[in-house]
Backbone as CSV, one residue per row, in Angstrom:
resi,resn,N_x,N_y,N_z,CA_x,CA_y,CA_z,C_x,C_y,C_z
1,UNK,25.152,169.261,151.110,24.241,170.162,150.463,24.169,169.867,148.970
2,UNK,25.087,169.157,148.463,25.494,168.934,147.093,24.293,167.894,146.707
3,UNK,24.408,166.928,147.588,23.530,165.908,147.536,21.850,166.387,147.455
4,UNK,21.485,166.961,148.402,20.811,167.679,148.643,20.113,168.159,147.792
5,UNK,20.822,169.537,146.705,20.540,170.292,145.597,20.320,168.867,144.506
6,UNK,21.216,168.401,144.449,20.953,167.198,143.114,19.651,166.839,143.070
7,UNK,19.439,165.835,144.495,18.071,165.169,144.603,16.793,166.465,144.753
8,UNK,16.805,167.436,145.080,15.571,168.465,145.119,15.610,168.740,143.552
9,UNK,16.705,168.712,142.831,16.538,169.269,141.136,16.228,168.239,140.655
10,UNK,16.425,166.636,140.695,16.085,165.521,140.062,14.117,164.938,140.289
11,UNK,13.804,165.244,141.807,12.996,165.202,142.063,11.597,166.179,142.213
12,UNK,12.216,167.612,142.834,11.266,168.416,143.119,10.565,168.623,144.116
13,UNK,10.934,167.659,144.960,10.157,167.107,146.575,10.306,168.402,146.839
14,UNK,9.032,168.889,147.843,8.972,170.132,148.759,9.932,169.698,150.323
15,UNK,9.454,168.580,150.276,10.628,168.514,151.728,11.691,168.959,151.667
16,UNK,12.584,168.268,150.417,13.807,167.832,150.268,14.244,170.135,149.924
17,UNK,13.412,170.713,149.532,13.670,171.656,149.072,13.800,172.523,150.739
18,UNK,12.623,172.253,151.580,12.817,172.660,152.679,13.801,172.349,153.671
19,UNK,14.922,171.279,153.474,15.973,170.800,154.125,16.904,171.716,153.465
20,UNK,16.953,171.450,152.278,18.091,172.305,151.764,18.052,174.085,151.709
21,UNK,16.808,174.182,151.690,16.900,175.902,152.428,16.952,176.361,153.644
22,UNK,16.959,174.974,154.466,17.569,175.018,156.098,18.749,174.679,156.087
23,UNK,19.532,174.068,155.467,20.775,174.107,155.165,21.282,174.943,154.632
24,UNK,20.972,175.815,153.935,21.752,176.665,153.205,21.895,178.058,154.122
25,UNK,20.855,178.066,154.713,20.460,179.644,155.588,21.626,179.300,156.556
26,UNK,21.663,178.010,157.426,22.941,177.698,158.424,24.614,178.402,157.770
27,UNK,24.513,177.428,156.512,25.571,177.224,155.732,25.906,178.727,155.631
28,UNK,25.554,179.564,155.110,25.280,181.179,155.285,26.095,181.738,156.352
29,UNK,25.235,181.076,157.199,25.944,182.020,158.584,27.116,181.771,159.039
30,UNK,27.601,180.056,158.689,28.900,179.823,159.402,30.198,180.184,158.180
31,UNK,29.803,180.269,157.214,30.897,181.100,155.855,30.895,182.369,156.290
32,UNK,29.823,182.964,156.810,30.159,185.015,157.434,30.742,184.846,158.461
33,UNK,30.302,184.096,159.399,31.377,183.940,161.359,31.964,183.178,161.190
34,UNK,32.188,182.138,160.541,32.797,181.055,161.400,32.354,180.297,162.206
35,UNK,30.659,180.630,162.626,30.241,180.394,163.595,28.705,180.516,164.027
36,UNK,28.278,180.219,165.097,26.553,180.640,164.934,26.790,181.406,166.295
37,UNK,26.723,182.493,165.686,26.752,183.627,166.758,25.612,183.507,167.922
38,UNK,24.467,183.321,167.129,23.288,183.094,168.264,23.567,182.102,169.635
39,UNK,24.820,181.297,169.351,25.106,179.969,170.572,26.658,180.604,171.423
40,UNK,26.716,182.392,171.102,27.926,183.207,171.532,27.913,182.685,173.520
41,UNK,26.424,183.364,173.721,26.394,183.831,175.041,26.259,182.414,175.814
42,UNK,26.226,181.030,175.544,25.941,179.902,176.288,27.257,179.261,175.801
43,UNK,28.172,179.743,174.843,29.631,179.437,175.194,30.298,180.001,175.548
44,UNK,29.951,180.804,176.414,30.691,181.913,176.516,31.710,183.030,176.179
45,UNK,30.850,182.785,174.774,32.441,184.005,173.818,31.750,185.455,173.626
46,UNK,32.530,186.328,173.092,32.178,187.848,172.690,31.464,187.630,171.925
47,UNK,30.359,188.575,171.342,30.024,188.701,170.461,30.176,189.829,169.890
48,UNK,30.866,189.665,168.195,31.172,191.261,167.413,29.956,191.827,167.237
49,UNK,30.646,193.169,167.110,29.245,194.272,166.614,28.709,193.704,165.576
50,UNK,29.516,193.257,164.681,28.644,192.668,163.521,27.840,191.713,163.725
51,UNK,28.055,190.678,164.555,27.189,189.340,164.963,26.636,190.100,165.823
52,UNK,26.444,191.320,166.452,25.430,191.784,167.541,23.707,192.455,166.324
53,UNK,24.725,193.223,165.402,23.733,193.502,164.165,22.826,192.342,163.500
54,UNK,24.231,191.418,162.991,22.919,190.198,162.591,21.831,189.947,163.799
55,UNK,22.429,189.725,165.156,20.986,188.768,165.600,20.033,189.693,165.718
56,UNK,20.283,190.905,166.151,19.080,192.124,166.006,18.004,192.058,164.921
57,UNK,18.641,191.717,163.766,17.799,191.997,162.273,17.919,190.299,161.888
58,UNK,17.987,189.395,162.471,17.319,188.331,162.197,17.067,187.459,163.459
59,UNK,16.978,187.766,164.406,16.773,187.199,165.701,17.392,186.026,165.861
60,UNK,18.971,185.846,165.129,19.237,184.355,165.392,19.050,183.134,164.585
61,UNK,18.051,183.524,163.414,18.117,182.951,162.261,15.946,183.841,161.692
């Protein structure tokens, strides 16, 4: 992501800006779980009330 931020601030590219705000939204979620809660029920783990709240109010991303 480091890389990422450098080259979108050196350059300005809209792509490069749209990778890294798809990276960062991920990056987000796995610093709060640990994990991508949305991939709970096809690995078969629990999902917390709290990861039940997120996917409600963001459907998973």
């Amino acid at each position: 992501m480091r890389l990422h931020q450098a080259l979108f601030h050196e350059t300005g590219d809209k792509d490069i800006e749209d990778r890294l705000n798809y990276a960062l939204r991920h990056a987000e979620v796995i610093e709060r779980f640990g994990r991508f809660p949305h991939r709970n029920v096809i690995l078969g783990r629990e999902t917390t009330a709290e990861e039940r709240t997120w996917l409600k109010q963001k459907g998973g991303f």
